[in-house]
C-alpha positions as CSV (number, residue, x, y, z in Angstrom):
1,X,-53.0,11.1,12.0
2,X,-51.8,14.8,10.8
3,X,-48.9,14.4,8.2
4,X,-45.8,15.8,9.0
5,X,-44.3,18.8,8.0
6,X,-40.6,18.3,6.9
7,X,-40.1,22.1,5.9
8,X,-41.1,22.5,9.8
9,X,-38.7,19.8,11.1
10,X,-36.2,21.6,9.0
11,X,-36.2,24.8,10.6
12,X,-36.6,23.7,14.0
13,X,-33.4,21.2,13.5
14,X,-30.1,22.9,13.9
15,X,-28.5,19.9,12.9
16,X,-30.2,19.4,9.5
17,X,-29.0,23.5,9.1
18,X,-25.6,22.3,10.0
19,X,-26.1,19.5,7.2
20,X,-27.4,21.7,4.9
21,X,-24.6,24.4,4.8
22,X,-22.4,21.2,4.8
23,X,-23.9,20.1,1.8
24,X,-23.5,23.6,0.4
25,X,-19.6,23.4,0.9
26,X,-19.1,20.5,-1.0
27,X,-21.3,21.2,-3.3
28,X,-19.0,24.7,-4.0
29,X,-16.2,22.9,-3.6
30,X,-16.2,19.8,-6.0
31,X,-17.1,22.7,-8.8
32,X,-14.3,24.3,-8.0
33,X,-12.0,21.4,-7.9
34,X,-13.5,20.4,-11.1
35,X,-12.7,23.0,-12.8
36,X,-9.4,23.2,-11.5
37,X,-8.7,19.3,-12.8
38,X,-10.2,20.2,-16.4
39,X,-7.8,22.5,-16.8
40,X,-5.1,20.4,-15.2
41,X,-5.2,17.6,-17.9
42,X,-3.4,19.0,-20.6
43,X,-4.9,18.3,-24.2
44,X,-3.1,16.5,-27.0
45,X,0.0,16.0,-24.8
46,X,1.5,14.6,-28.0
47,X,0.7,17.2,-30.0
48,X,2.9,19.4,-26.9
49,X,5.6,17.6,-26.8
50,X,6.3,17.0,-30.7
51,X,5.9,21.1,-30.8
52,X,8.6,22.0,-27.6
53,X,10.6,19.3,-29.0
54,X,10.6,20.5,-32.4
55,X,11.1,24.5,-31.2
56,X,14.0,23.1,-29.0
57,X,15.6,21.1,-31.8
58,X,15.3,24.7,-33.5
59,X,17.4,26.1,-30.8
60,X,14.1,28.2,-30.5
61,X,13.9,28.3,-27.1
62,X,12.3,31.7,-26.5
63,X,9.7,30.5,-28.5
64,X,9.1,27.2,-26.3
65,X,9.3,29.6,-23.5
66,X,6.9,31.9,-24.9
67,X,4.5,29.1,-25.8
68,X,4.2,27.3,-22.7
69,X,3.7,30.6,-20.7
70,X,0.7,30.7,-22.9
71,X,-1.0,27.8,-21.5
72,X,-2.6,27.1,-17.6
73,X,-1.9,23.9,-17.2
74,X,1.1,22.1,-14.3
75,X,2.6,20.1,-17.7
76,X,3.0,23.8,-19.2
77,X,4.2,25.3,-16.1
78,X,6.4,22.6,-15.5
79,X,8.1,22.8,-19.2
80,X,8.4,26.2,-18.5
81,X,10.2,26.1,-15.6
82,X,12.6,23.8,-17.4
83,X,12.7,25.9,-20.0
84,X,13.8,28.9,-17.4
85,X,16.7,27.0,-15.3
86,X,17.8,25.0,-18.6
87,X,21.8,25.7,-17.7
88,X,21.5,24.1,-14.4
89,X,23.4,20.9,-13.7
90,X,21.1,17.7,-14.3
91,X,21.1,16.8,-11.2
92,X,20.6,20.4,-10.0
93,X,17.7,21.1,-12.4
94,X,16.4,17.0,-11.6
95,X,16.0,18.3,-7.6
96,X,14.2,21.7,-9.0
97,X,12.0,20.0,-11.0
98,X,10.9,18.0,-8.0
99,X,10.3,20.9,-5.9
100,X,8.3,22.2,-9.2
101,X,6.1,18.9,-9.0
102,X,5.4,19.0,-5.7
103,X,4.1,22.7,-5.8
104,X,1.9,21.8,-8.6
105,X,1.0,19.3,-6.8
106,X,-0.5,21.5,-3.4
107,X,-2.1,23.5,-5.5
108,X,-4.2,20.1,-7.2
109,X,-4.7,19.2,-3.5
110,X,-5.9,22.6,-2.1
111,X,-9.7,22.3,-0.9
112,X,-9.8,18.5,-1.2
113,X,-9.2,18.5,2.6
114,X,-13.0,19.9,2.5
115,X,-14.5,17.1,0.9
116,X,-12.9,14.7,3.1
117,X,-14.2,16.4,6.3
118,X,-17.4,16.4,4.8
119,X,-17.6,13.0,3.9
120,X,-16.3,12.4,7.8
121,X,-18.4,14.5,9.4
122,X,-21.3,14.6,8.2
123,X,-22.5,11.1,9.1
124,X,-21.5,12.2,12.7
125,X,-23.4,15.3,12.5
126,X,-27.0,13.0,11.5
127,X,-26.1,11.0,14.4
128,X,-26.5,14.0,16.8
129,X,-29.6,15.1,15.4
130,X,-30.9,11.1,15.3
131,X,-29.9,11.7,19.0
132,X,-31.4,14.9,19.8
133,X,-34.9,13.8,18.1
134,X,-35.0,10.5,20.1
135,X,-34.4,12.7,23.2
136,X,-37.5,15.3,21.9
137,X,-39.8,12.1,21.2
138,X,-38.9,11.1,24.7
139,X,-39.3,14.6,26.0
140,X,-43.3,15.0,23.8
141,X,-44.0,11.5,25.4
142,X,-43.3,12.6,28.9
143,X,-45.0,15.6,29.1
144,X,-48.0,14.1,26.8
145,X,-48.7,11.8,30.0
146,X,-50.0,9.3,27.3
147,X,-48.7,6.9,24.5
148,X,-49.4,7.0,20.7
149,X,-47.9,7.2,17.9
150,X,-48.6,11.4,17.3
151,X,-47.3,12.1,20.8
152,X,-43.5,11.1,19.3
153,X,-43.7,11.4,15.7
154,X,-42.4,15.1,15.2
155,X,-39.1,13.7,17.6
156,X,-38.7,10.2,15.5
157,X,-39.0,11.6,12.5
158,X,-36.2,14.6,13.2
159,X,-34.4,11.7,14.3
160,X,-34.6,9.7,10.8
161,X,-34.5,13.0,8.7
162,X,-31.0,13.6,10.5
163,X,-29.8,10.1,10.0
164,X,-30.7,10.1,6.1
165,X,-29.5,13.7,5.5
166,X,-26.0,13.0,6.8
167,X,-25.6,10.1,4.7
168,X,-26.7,12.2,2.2
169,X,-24.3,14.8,2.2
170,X,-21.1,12.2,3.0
171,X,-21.9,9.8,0.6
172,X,-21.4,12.0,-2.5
173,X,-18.7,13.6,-0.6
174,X,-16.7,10.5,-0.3
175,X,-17.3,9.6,-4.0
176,X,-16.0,13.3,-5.1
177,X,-13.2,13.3,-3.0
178,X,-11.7,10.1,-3.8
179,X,-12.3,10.6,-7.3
180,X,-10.3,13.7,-7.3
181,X,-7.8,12.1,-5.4
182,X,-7.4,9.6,-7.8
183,X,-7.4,12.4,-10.6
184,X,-4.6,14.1,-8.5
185,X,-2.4,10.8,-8.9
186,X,-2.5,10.5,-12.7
187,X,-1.7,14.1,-12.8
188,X,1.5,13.9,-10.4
189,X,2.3,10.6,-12.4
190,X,2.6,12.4,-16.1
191,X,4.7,15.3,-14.6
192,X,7.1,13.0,-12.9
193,X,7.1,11.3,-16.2
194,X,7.5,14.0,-18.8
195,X,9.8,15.6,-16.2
196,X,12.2,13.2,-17.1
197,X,11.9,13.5,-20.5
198,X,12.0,17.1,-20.4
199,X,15.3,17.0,-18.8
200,X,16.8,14.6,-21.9
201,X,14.8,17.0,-24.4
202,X,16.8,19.9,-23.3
203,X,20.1,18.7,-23.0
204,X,20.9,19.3,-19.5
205,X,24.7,19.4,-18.6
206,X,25.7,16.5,-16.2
């Protein structure tokens, strides 16, 4: 029996092309959310808060100010902010920090809805071209006029290179994705703590 030419069943599958652009999205996309989350966790966040703390104690807050603008990360921008509304109310600057979380927040979250329809899709996607090769295997054996295994081989084979194609762009999709969305709730759990230190470190007015 010839062997089978998966390059061939590639190109003459529109659902394994599907896949494989799919595959190329998340692929682009847990980079990109990677880096995004290294540069999220801020370093030595003892080491940052001893220093604002000290500079505020100074009454240098130009220089806190000045420091944190220095440094891409949502703890940074967050201190910042702080930093920039200090002579609101408590309550007042409590509410803005919130709305301050939340925005870093979106911006953690942006593109993780890709993963997730990746890892939802795809497996879908596999099905239809398990579907569509059954049907071709089906088609090869009716027009063949005769049984054997090479009559339906190019069809089942489509049919099983669909199936294990969409499990394996969803599987690592899922992994990434809830990974990062775990990564997004430690995040969103230090700035809603250090928040509310920030607010005692600067002495907001009640």
């Amino acid at each position: 029996m010839p062997s089978l030419n998966f390059l061939e069943i590639f190109r003459g599958s529109f659902t394994l092309i599907i896949l494989f652009f799919c595959s190329l999205l998340s692929v682009t996309f847990a980079f990109e959310r990677w880096w995004v989350f290294r540069k999220a966790r801020q370093r030595k966040v003892d080491d940052f808060l001893a220093h604002i703390s000290g500079m505020l104690k100074e009454g240098k807050v130009d220089k806190a100010l000045e420091y944190t603008s220095k440094i891409d990360s949502p703890l940074a921008r967050l201190f910042n902010y702080a930093l920039l509304h200090r002579e609101m109310a408590k309550k007042d600057l409590e509410e803005l920090l919130a709305t301050k979380r939340q925005e870093e927040r979106l911006a953690l979250e942006k593109n993780l809805g890709v993963l997730g329809t990746m890892g939802n899709i795809a497996p879908f996607i596999g099905l239809f071209g398990t579907v569509i090769g059954i049907i071709k295997a089906f088609q090869d054996l009716a027009l063949s006029g005769v049984g054997g295994p090479t009559v339906v081989a190019r069809g089942i084979a489509e049919a099983l290179v669909a199936t294990a194609a969409g499990l394996a762009v969803a599987i690592p999709a899922v992994i990434i994705y809830n990974y990062f969305t775990r990564k997004l709730k430690v995040v969103a759990s230090e700035l809603e703590i250090f928040s509310a230190r920030l607010v005692i470190m600067i002495g907001a007015k009640h």
